[in-house]
Each structure stands twice: as C-alpha cells, then as structure tokens.
Phi, psi and omega in degrees: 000135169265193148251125147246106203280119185256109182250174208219082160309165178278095177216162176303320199289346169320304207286335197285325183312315184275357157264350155312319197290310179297305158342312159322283163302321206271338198273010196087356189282178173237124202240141167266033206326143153229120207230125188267134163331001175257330195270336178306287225281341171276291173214112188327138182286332139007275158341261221304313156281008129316306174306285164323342175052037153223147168326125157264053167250341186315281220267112175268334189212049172311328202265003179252041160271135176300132198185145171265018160194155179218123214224106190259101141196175306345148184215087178279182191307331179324258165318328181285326196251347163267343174306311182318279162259040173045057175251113176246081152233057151226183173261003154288317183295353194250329162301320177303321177245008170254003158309145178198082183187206185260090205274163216184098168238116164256098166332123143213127172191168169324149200284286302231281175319319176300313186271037188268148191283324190283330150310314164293330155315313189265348178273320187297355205273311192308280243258323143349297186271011157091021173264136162275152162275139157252137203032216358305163184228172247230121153160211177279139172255179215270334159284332194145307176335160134257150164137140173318099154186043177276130164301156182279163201289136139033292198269304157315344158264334180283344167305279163354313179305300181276348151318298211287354180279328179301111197297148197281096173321292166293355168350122159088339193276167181243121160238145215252143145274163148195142212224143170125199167208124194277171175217122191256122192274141195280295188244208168290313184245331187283165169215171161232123174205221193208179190262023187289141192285300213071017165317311193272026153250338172278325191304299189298329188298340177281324173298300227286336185290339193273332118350356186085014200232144181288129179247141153234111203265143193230068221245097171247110196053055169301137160297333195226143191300166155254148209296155175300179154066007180237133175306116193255127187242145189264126188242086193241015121267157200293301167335305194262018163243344158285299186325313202280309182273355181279347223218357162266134165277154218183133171286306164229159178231140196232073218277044200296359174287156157253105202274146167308143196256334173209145163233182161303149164306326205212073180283147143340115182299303192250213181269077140013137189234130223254150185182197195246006157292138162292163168255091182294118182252115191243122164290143196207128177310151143254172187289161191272081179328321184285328171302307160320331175273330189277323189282349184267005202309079206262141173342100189115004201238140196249102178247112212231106181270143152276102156247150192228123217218178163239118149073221172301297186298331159295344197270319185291334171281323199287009187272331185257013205276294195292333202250006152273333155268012184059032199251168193243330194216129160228136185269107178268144202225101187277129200234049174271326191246153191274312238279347170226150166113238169283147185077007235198143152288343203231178205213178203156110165231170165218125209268120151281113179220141172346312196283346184114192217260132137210153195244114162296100171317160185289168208182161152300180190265341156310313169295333154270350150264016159286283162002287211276327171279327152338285185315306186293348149285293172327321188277339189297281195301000000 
C-alpha cells in the first residue's frame, strides 16, 4: 500500500476530483486529501475525506507527510504557475515543496489559459523537474468553450497514478524511439512530407523513461516538445533517421515516425521560381529503416514497426509486415479516420504479432503507449 497525497486546486472538474479519490482507495491505497480554498467553493473537503475514510483531525501537519506520490488534480492555471515558482501559500503549494517524491498534475483550465505562452512556460519549468501531466484533454469546457484545457477523466489519471507507483520496469534497458515526420527537400524552402505530430512517439519515449530505460528519442519536425530526461537527438530526414537508428544501440526500438517513403532525386540547390511550366518530379525509394534494424536484430533484442495504412486493406499489408522486416510487433495505425492517428491526441491501434491480433481501443496516445510497451516488454522477457 502507498500513501498518497491528493491536493484538489479550485476549478469546477474539483467535483470529478472525488472519484480519483475512490479509485485511489479502492485501488488499496491511503489517500491525503489537501483540498485549497478555492477548491472549498466547489466541494467541501468533507467529501474528499469521507471518500479517504479518514479524519482530518488525522493529519496535523498534512502538508509535511512523508509520501510516495503526490498527485494535483484538477491543477488550474493558478496553482500550475505557483508548482512552478514555489509559491506556498496554501497547504497543497507548501506540501508541493516539502514533498520528495513523484508528482503527477492534471491541468484544468480554460483553452485560452492552457495556450497562454506563461502557462506554457511553466508546464515546460515542471516537466523539466520531471513531474509528470496527465492531459488536459481536447473537448467542451464548463463555459462553453471547445479546445484542449479538460481535466482528463478520472479513471486515466488514477491509472497513471498506480503506473508512476509501479517498480521501474526497464531499469538498465536502452530504448531507442522515432517520433515525427520527416520532410524531404524539393528546393531551399519547399518539402514533401507528412502530418504527423509525433505525439504517439513522445509519448512512448515518454512512457519507456518513465519506466526507467535510457530513452533515445530520433525526432523529426515534432509538432508537440519532447519529453524530459531522454536524450533528444534531430532527424528531421528520412537519410538523417537511418543515419541516426543506424549508429544506436538499443534493447527495443519503438519505430513510430512516419518516415517518407520517397524522396526527390535531385533538390534545388536554390528556391524554384513559380512560373507557368509544369514541375516534373522524379521520386526515389528510401531506405526501410524498420527492415534494416529487424535484418541486424541479435537475440534479446525488440523491434517494434509502426505503419499507417487506410482501412482493411491496409491492415492486410501491415500483416506481412513482421516476417518481411523481421520485426517482432507492428503497430497498425489506420490513419484513414480523423479522429485518430495523425494529427489527433487520441489513437486506436492493432498490435500484430507471431502470437496473433489484438485491437487497442481508442484511448490517449499516453495511454496507449503504455499498452504497447507493455506488449514489449513481454516480448523483452
């Protein structure tokens, strides 16, 4: 059983805040509510140590109890910018800096408030000192809004919660990643490339660190940062990410970029000049990266291909996929539908293996590279 600190910033999502707590409890644990005056004005702290099924006459010094997690949620714009520059004046920020252990804060607030360059500056100050986020996630907000600032549900942070509780699986393994999309040049300014974010590879890069494994992230044109603590290295061509998966050494490779498939023969030296001739473009394969890593592949070692395919028929290619690259798991990512895949937090894949078929419901793409390292760690022992 842990101890846990549950602090409850003041935002409307305070009510959602009291099935964490049961989650918490139910999952065996001993939960500490520290519920801030603001947070008061939503749901009485009452709640929240009913839900815990302790006194708050217990805790005398709530905010100096010694604990294995500490866990803000809802954590509005507010509270997120004092986590930030240690400002303790209530008893979740005072607990926040006499805490020494592994934080876990889930954002809610307004979209508006979330994309403010000084919120961002401070979830970037946090993740830096290694606290992790769960969301915020993409939908309507309690005025009316649409746009990323929800706190994420309940049931997804108390996972996460028993995750970061969870002995560091991958100690000691090397995961070698790839996140992006490469972009290959036509001229000086033009490119061909694709829409990939590099969400589901920050993620996994995120996940595999979080877990304890030396991460090497292979990162081309991310759309979203990349996580602390993993050595990031810039690929952002198909040329300069074999060069990159070619020179690592790596227990599993987790190859989730979408690397161009062709590049031009020949780019511009300089900027084309637009005019009213067509422009004949002659395309050239590149090399297969997932294939090159599955044919040098020596015994212990885990190679896990991604492909993004449309529909049935893509998925009937991606089947032949482990025994033409030699790869042990490929992640099929049908990117035919908008609501997952590129461009999207959120994802549904089906992971193909020797062993057979399993389709991951949609989910976040945290969660779902949680999934998918799992498998891989299995496939690891």
């Amino acid at each position: 059983m842990a101890r846990i600190l549950q602090g409850v910033s003041g935002g409307i999502a305070a009510y959602k805040a009291c099935e964490l707590t049961r989650l918490l409890v139910k999952a065996g644990h001993e939960v500490i509510p520290l519920v801030t005056p603001g947070a008061e004005r939503f749901v009485r702290a009452e709640t929240f140590f009913a839900l815990a099924r302790r006194s708050p006459q217990e805790d005398l010094y709530a905010h100096l109890t010694r604990a294995d997690l500490l866990v803000v949620a809802p954590c509005t714009a507010n509270t997120l910018a004092k986590l930030a520059y240690g400002i303790a004046d209530n008893l979740l920020t005072e607990a926040a800096l006499a805490h020494r252990g592994p934080v876990l804060v889930a954002p809610a607030m307004n979209p508006r408030m979330w994309a403010h360059a000084a919120t961002r500056a401070n979830v970037q100050t946090l993740r830096e000192r290694g606290v992790e986020l769960v969301g915020p996630d993409e939908g309507e907000t309690a005025e009316g809004e649409w746009g990323v600032g929800r706190m994420s549900e309940p049931a997804e942070i108390a996972a996460r919660a028993l995750q970061l509780l969870a002995p560091p699986s991958l100690e000691g393994r090397r995961v070698l990643v790839t996140a992006g999309g490469t972009r290959e040049p036509l001229d000086a300014v033009r490119f061909l490339g694709n829409r990939s974010s590099g969400r589901m590879g920050v993620a996994l890069a995120e996940e595999a660190r979080r877990r304890g494994a030396e991460v090497v992230l292979l990162a081309a044109n991310l759309a979203v940062p990349p996580p602390a603590g993993v050595e990031v290295i810039e690929t952002p061509t198909a040329a300069a990410m074999l060069d990159g998966a070619s020179e690592a050494d790596f227990d599993v490779a987790l190859l989730a970029a979408a690397v161009a498939d062709y590049r031009p023969a020949e780019a511009e030296a300089g900027k084309r000049a637009k005019d009213a001739a067509a422009w004949t473009i002659e395309l050239e394969p590149t090399a297969d990266i997932a294939k090159l890593l599955g044919g040098r592949k020596r015994e212990g070692q885990v190679v896990v291909a991604f492909g993004a395919e449309l529909g049935g028929e893509g998925l009937e290619r991606k089947r032949h996929m482990l025994e033409e690259k030699n790869v042990d798991l490929v992640v099929f990512n049908d990117v035919s539908r908008r609501d997952i895949g590129f461009d999207a937090a959120e994802n549904e894949v089906v992971l193909i293996s020797p062993a057979g078929e399993r389709t991951l419901p949609k989910a976040s793409k945290r969660q779902i590279a949680a999934l998918i390292l799992d498998e891989a760690e299995r496939l690891l022992r």
